[in-house]
Every structure is written in structure tokens, then in C-alpha cells.
C-alpha angles and dihedrals in degrees: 000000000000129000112234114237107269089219087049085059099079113186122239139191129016086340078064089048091054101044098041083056084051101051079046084064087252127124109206128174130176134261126190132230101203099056097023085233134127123263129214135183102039111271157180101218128019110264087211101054115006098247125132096220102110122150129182123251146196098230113212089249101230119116136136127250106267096188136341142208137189114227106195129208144156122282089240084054099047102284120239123342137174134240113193137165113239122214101207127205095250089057110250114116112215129170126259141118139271109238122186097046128075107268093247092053091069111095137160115289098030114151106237135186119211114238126166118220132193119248121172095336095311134103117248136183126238137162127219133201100277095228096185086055085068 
């Protein structure tokens, strides 16, 4: 079994519409219409509801650390990152990771702020300590 080439994957749809924002140095999500609720991950139809009347939207950015992990490394790999699920404002929870800060100093309940960064030509989406939430 082989593994397909992660750039040979392009995406498409509204996965294409997100990142391209992205890439842009904006971060969209959707909101419906229908239910009045936040949407992410990108998608056709509202989880929520069921409607098809979604429309992309510049989130205000705050949320708060759901849960955090340490990934270690080697220094000559990198050395040691987070991965941490993000409870947004708007109400929707997506996976990222909390720059600015050592690895080990993210915990649950940190007041974060959304900022996308450039890496490697791509947008990328990173939070940061929100330092007007303390």
C-alpha cells in the first residue's frame, strides 16, 4: 500500500476556498444561515441543521485551550511542539498549536488569540497567548 503525496492531494471545494483564504493571511469559518450556528471544518451542508446556507466569516480569533499535548522531538528535529484543541468564541473547537510560549507552559483554559503565519509559502494557522484576556 502506498501513501499518496500530500502536495498531489489538492484540496477542492470549499477545503480549496479555506485554505486559499488562508494562504491570503486570512482565517474564515462558516456561519449558517439556517441554524444561526458556526461551522468548522469547511462544509457543504451545516452539521448542525442540515441547510445549505453557509457563508464564510472572519471569526473574531479569541478562544480558550481545550486540551494540550507536548510532542517531543530532538532539537535537531525541531525540538518540542504543541498540539492543542482550541474552543473558539464563536463556539466551534479545531486543532492547532499555541506558538510564543514553551511547549510545557500551554494548559487548559489559556486565553488565546488566532494569527496566521507563513510557512513555506502557505498560510498556517497558529494561536498565540492572548495577553489583553489577563
Amino acid at each position: 500500500m502506498t501513501v499518496p503525496d500530500q502536495q498531489a492531494v489538492a484540496p477542492q471545494g470549499v477545503e480549496a476556498q479555506y485554505r486559499q483564504a488562508l494562504d491570503q493571511g486570512r482565517f474564515l469559518i462558516q456561519h449558517c444561515a439556517g441554524c444561526n450556528r458556526a461551522v468548522f471544518y469547511p462544509r457543504m451542508i451545516c452539521p448542525h441543521c442540515g441547510a445549505d446556507k453557509l457563508a464564510w466569516t472572519e471569526p473574531d480569533g479569541r478562544g480558550e485551550v481545550y486540551s494540550t499535548t507536548v510532542v517531543r522531538r530532538k532539537p535537531e528535529a525541531g525540538g518540542d511542539y504543541n498540539v492543542a484543541l482550541i474552543d473558539l468564541q464563536e463556539g466551534v473547537r479545531l486543532m492547532s498549536r499555541v506558538e510564543g510560549v514553551a511547549p510545557d507552559a500551554v494548559h487548559i483554559g489559556m486565553a488565546v488569540r488566532a494569527q496566521v503565519a507563513q510557512q513555506d509559502g502557505r498560510g498556517l494557522l497558529i494561536f498565540r497567548p492572548n495577553q489583553e484576556a489577563q
